[in-house]
C-alpha positions as a Python dict, from the first residue, in 0.01 Angstrom:
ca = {
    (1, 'X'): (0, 0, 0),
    (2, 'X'): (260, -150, 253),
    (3, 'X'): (230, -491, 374),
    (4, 'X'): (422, -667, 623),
    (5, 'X'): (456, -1083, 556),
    (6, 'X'): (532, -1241, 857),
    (7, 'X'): (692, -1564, 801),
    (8, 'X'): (662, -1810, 1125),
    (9, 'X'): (807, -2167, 1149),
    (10, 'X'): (826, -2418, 1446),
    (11, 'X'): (1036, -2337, 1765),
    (12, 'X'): (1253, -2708, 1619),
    (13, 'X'): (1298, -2547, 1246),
    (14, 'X'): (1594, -2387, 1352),
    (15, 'X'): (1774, -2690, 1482),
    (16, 'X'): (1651, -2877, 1207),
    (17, 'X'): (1771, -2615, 956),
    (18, 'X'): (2134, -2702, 1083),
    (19, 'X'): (2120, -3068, 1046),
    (20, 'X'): (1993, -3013, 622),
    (21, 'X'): (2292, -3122, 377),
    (22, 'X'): (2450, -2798, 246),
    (23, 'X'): (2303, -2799, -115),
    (24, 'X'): (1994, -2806, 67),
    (25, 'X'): (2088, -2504, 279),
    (26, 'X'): (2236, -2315, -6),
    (27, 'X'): (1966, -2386, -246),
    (28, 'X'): (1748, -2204, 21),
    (29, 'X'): (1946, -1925, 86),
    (30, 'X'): (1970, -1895, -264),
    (31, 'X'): (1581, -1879, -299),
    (32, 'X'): (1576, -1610, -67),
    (33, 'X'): (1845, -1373, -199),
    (34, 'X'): (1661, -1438, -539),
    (35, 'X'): (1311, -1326, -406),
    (36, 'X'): (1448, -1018, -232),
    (37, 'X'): (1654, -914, -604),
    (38, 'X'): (1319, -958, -754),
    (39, 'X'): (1166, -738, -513),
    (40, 'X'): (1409, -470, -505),
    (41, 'X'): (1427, -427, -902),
    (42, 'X'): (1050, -405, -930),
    (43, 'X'): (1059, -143, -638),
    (44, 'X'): (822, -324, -407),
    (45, 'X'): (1107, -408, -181),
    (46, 'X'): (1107, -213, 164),
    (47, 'X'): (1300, -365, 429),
    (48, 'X'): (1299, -808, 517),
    (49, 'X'): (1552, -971, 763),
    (50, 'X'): (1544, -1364, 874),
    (51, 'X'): (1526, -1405, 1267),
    (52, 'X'): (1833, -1569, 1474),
    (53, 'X'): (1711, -1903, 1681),
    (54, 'X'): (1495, -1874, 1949),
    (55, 'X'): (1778, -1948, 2261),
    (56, 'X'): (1867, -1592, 2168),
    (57, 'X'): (1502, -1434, 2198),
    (58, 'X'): (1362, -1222, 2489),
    (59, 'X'): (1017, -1102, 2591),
    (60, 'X'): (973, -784, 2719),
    (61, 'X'): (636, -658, 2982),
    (62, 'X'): (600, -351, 3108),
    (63, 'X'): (435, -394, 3431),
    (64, 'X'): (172, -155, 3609),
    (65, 'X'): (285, -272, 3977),
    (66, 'X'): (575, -523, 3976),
    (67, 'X'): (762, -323, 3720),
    (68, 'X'): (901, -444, 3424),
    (69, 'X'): (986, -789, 3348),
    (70, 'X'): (1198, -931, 3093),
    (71, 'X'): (1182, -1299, 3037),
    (72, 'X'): (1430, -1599, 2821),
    (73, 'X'): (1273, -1706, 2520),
    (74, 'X'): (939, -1719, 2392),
    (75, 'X'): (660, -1820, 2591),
    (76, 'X'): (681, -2155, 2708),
    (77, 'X'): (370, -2275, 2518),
    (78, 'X'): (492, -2108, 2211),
    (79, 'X'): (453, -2382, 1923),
    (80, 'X'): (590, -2123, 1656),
    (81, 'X'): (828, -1824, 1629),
    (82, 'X'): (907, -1542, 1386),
    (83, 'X'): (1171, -1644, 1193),
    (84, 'X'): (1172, -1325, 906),
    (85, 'X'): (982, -1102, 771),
    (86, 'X'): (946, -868, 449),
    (87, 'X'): (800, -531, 395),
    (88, 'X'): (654, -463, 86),
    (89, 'X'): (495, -157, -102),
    (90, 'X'): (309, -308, -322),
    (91, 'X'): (0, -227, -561),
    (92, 'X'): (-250, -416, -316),
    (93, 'X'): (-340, -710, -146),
    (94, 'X'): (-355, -957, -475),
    (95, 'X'): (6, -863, -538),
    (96, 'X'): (113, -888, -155),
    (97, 'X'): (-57, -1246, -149),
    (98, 'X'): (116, -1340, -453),
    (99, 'X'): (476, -1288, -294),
    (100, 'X'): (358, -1449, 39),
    (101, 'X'): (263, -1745, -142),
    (102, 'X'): (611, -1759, -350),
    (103, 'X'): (772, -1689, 5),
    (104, 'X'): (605, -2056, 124),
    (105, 'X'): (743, -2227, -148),
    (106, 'X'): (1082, -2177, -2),
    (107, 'X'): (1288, -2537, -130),
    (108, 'X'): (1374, -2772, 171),
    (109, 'X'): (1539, -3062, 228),
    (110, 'X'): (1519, -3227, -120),
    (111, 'X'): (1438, -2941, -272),
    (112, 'X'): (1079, -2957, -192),
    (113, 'X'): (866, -2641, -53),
    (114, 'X'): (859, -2617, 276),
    (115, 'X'): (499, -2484, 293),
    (116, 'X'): (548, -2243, 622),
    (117, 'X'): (249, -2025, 588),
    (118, 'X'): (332, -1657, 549),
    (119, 'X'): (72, -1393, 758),
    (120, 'X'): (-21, -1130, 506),
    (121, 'X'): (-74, -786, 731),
    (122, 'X'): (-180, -461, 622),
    (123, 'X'): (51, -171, 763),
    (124, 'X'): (-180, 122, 897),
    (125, 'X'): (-167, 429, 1033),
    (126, 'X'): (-210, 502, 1351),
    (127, 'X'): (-543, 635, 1429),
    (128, 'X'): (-510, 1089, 1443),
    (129, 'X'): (-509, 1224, 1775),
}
């Protein structure tokens, strides 16, 4: 069964991402590349990408009568933004929870977890016509 984690992260994490010492930085980056290798050679990997920062995100609305409207950014109110994802095909939701919660334990500064919290959602199919 596929399963998309969805890993989201305060609109600040990015700027605070940049001001971590480089081990830091590396040691995450590391812990990423690591994760995805471990997915791949078990054959549960499907497709995961990390997000650029938010100054370069758009929303898109299609719009019944004033058309379509594209805006900056995320919602103003936003509190949190996608910053990656994975896609896994995995056995079932015990095995697609055990990767999420590996995915929150992502080192920070110091080394320690960083705790995001990782959405766990069930890819469907779309409903026959």
């Amino acid at each position: 069964m596929k399963y998309m984690l969805l890993m989201n992260a305060p609109v600040s994490a990015f700027g605070e991402v940049a001001t971590w010492d480089k081990e830091d930085i590396r040691a995450m980056v590391d812990f990423m590349h690591a994760l995805d290798k471990d997915l791949t050679d078990s054959g549960e990997w499907v497709d995961g990408q990390g997000l650029t920062d938010e100054i370069t995100l758009a929303c898109a609305f299609g719009g019944e009568n004033d058309g379509p409207v594209v805006t900056d950014g995320p919602y103003p109110e936003s509190k949190e933004v996608l910053v990656g994802y994975w896609l896994v095909d995995v056995a079932g939701k015990e095995r697609a929870v055990e990767i999420a919660l590996r995915i929150s334990t992502c080192p920070g500064p110091g080394g320690r977890p960083t705790r995001q919290p990782v959405e766990i959602r069930p890819v469907g199919q779309a409903p026959e016509a």
